[in-house]
C-alpha positions in Angstrom: 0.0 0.0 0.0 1.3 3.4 -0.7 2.4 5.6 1.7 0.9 9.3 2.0 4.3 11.7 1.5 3.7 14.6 4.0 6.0 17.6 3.9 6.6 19.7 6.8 8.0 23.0 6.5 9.5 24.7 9.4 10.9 28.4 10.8 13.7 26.3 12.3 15.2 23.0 13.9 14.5 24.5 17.0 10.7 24.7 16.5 10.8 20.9 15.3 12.8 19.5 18.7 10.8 21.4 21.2 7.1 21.4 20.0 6.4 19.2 17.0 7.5 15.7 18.3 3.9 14.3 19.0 2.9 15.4 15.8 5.9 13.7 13.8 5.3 10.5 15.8 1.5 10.2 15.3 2.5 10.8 11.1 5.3 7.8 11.6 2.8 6.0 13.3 0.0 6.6 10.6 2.6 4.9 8.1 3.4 7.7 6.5 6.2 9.0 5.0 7.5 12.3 6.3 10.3 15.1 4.7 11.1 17.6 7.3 12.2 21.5 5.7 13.8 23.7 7.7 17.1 26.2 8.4 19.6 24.4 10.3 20.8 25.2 13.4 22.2 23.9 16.4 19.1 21.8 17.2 19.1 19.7 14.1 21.1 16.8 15.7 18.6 16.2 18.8 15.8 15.4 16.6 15.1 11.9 16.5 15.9 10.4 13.2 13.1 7.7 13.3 10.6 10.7 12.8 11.4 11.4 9.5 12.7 9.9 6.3 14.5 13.0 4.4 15.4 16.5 5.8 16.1 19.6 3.6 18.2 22.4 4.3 15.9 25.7 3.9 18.5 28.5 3.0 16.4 31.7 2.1 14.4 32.1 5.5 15.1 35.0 8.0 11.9 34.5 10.1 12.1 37.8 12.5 12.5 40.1 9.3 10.9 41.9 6.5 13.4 41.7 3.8 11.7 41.4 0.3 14.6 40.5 -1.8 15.4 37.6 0.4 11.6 36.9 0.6 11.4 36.4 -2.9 14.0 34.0 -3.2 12.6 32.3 -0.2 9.3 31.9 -2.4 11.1 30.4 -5.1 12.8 27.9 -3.2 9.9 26.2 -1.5 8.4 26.5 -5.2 11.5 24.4 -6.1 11.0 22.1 -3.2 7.4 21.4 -3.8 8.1 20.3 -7.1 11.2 18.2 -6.2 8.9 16.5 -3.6 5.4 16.2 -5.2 4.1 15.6 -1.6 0.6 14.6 -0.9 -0.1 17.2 2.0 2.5 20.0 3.2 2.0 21.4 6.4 3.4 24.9 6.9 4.2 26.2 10.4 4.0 29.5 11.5 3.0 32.7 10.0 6.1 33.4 7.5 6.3 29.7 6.1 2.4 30.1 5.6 2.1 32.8 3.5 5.1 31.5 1.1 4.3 27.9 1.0 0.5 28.9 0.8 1.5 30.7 -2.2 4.2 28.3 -3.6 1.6 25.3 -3.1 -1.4 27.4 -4.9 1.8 27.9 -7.8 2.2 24.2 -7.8 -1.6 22.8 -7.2 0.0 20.7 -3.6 -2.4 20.6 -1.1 -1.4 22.4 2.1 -2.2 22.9 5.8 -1.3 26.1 7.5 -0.7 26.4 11.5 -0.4 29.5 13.7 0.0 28.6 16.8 0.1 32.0 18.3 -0.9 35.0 16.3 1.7 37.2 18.4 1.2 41.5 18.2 1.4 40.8 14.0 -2.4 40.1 13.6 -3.3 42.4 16.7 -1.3 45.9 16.2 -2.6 48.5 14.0 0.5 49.3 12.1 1.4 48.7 8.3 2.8 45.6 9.0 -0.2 43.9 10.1 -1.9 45.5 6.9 0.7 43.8 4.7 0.5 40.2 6.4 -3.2 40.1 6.5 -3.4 41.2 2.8 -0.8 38.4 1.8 -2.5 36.2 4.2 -5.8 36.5 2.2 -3.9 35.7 -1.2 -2.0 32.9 0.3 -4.7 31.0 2.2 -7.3 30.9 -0.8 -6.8 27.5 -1.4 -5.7 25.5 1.8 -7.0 22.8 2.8 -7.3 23.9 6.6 -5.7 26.8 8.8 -4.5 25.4 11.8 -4.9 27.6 15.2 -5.0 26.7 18.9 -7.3 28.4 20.6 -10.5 30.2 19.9 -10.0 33.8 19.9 -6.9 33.1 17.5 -10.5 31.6 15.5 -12.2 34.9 16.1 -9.4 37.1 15.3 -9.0 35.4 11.4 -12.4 35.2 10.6 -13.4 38.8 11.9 -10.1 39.8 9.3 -12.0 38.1 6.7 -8.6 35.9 6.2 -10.2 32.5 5.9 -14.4 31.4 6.3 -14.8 30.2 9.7 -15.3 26.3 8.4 -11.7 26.6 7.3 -10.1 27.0 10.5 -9.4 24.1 12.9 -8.6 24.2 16.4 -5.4 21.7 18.1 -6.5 21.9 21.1 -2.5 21.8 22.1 1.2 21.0 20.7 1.3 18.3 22.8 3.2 17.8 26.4 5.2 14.6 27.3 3.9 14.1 30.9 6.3 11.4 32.1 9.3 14.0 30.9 7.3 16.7 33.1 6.0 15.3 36.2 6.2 16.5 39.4 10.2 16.6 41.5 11.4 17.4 44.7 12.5 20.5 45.3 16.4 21.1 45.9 16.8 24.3 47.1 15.6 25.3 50.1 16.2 29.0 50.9 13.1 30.0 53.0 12.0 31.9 50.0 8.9 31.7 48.0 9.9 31.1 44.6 8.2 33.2 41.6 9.5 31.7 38.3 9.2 33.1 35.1 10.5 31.3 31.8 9.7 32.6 27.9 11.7 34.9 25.6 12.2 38.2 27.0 9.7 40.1 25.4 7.9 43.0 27.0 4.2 40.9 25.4 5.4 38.3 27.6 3.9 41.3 30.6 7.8 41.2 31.8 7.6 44.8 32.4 4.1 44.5 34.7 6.1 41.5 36.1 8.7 43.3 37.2 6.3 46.3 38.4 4.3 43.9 40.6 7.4 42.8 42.4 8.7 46.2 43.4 5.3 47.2 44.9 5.1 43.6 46.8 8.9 44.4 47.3 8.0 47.3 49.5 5.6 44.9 52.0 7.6 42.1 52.3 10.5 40.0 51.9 10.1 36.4 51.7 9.6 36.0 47.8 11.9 35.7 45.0 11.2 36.4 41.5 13.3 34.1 39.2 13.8 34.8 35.3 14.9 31.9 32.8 15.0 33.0 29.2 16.5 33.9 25.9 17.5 37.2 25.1 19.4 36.5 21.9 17.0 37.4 19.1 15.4 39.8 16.6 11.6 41.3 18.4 10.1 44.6 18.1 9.7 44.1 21.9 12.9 42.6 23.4 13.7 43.5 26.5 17.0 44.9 26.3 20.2 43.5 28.5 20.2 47.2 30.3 17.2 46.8 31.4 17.5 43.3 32.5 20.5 43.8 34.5 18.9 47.1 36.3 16.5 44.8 37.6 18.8 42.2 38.9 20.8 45.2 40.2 18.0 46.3 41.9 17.3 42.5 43.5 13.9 42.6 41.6 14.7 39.5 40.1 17.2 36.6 39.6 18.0 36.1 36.1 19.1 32.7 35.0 19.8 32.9 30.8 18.7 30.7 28.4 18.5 26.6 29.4 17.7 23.4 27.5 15.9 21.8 30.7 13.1 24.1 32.0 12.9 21.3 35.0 15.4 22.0 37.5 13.8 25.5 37.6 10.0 24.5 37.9 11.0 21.5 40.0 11.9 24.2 42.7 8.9 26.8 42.1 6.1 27.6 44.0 4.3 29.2 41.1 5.0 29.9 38.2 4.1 32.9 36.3 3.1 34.1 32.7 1.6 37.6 32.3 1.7 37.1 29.0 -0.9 40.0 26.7 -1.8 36.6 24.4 -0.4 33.3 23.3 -1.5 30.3 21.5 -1.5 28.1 23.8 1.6 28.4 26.4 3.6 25.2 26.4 5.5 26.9 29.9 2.2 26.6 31.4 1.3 23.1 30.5 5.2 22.5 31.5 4.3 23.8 35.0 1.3 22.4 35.8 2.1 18.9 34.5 4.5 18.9 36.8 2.1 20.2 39.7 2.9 23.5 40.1 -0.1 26.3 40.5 0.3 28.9 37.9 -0.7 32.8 37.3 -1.2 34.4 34.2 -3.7 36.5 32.3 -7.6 36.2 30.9 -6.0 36.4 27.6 -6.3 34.4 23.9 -4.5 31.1 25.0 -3.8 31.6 28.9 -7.2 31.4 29.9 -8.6 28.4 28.1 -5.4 26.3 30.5 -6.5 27.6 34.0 -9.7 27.4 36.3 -9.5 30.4 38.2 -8.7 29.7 42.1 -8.6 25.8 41.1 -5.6 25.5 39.5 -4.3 28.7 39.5 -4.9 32.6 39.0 -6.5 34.5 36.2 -5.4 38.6 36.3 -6.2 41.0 33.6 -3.1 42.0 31.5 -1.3 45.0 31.7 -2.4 45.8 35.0 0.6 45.2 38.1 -1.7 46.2 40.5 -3.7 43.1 39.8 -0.7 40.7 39.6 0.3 41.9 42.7 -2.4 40.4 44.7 -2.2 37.3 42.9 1.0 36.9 44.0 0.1 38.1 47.4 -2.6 35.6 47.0 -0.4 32.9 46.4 2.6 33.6 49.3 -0.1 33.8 51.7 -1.9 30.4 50.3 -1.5 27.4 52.5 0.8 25.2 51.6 -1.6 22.3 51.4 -4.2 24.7 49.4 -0.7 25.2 46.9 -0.6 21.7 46.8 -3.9 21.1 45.5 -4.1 23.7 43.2 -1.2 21.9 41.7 -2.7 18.6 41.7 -5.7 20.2 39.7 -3.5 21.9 37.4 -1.7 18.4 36.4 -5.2 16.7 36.1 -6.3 19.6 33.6 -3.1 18.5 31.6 -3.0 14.7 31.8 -6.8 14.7 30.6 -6.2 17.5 27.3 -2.9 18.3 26.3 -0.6 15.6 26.9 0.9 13.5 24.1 -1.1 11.1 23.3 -4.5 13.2 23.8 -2.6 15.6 21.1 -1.9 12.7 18.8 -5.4 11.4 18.3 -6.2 15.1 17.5 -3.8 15.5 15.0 -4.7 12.3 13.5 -8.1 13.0 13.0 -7.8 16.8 11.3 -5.4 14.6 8.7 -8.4 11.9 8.3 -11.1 14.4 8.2 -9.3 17.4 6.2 -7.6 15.0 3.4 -10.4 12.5 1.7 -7.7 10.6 -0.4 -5.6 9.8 3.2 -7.6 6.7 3.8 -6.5 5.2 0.5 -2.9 6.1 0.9 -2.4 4.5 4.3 -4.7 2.4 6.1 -2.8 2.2 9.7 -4.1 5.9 10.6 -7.3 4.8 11.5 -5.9 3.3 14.8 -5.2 6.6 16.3 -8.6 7.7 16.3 -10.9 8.0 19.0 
């Protein structure tokens, strides 16, 4: 029997080893045959060969810029590609790779999926920029076969900008978290303090400044908390927090700032919440981190954080942009009990084992690709196993 040949098109190897293992696997486990696409970087060894059969070296992508020369020639080459392959489906991930490989696969007549899993300040800010993506948007998801998003307000957003219709867009309900990797640890440090943590890029639409505000003003009432920072500062954002900055804060014992690391565990394993005041995500994989591994969280009634936490169960909802509000959360949650922590931890891991864990994200994948691609049950007939 033949096997269905799915292309997947990536920003970067990164993207591929930390958020689209489950869906490679439920692909290799559907019998299918899968070419991976992407610029290489350091991450391209630590994906696991057995989850694809070919990988091609992307060499005209610079994802954080607007650079149309360099665009063009991007365009051409996943043209090039999509004729080299002749795949059944492509799936194009992320909003740069969707617009080009939307185009290129309505240039080559290849059926294509696009996913956004996080619309970011692009589709929400009001400058020429967002006028330009949602325009090419429009042209390059005509023909798709389905847009991909994860939440519902991502939904909302595309079809009140008239991108897609509404029965286009399909929602994966998460990117998939690998529970026995995140489950609950011992703490090893044992300070006396109450441990804030904070891990994403360092963005200020990641709320680091309101972060950072809420801790001074909780700063000048008490002294038994720390505020802990783990992330990356070493890329191109309209909003990155600048290395000044950062470093006045340490300075200023506002917060500890740990850099970038490959294994988020040894800093949630010694959390007491952690916290995300983010002004809108997809769905945040740091959050489904933390709570798989039974740690209350606190982040905001925004796209993506809100559909992941029952307010006062598992954690705290605040409004973005607002300190003051985040303040008594956080005053909320130092003054908690430690068995009322607890249990708001044990809910929050429930919340995950029961909807976004790996193999709940599998059978969801599986089924957009049996529902979205009549010819897929004639190509491979093992598919069918993975759904529920």
């Amino acid at each position: 029997m033949k096997k269905a040949k799915i292309l997947h098109v990536e920003n970067s190897c990164w993207d591929i080893y930390k958020f689209r293992t489950p869906f490679l696997e439920a692909m290799k486990e559907m019998g299918m045959e899968v070419i991976l696409a992407a610029p290489l970087d350091e991450y391209f060894g630590r994906i696991d060969e057995k989850l694809y059969d070919e990988f091609v070296e992307i060499r005209n992508l610079k994802a954080q810029s607007i650079a149309p020369l360099r665009d063009l020639r991007y365009l051409l080459e996943l043209k090039k590609l999509l004729q080299r392959v002749s795949p059944d489906l492509t799936l194009f991930f992320t909003i740069k790779p969707g617009i080009y490989g939307g185009i290129a696969s309505q240039w080559t007549r290849t059926p294509a999926m696009v996913f956004l899993t996080g619309l970011g300040y692009t589709f929400y800010n009001g400058t020429i920029l967002r006028r330009i993506v949602t325009t090419l948007s429009k042209l390059a998801y005509r023909r798709i076969e389905k847009l991909v998003v994860l939440n519902e307000d991502d939904k909302a957003r595309l079809t009140e900008l008239k991108i897609v219709k509404p029965e286009k867009i399909f929602i994966q309900p998460a990117e998939g978290v690998d529970v026995d990797h995140f489950s609950p640890l011992p703490k090893t440090i044992h300070n006396g303090k109450f441990i804030f943590l904070f891990i994403g890029r360092l963005i200020a639409t990641k709320g680091l400044r309101e972060l950072v505000e809420a801790v001074k003003i909780l700063k000048t009432e008490r002294d038994d908390f720390e505020c802990w920072i783990v992330g990356d500062q070493s890329f191109s954002n309209p909003s990155v927090i600048s290395r000044r900055e950062v470093h006045s804060w340490v300075t200023k014992q506002y917060v500890r700032y740990f850099g970038a690391t490959d294994d988020v565990r040894q800093y949630i394993r010694n959390a007491d919440v952690v916290v995300l005041p983010s002004h809108g995500e997809g769905k945040p994989r740091v959050l489904q981190e933390a709570m798989a591994m039974a740690k209350p969280v606190i982040t905001t009634s925004t796209s993506g954080c809100r559909e992941l936490v029952n307010h006062h169960e598992s954690g705290l909802l605040v409004p973005p942009c607002k300190p003051y509000a985040l303040t008594e959360a956080m005053r909320y949650m130092v003054e908690l009990p430690g068995a009322k922590l607890e249990a708001m931890g044990c809910k929050g891991q429930q919340i995950v084992l029961e909807r976004y864990a790996t193999e709940v994200t599998k059978r969801h994948f599986a089924k957009l690709l049996n529902e979205s691609i009549p010819f897929m049950a004639q190509l491979t007939g093992r598919q069918k196993v993975l759904v529920y």
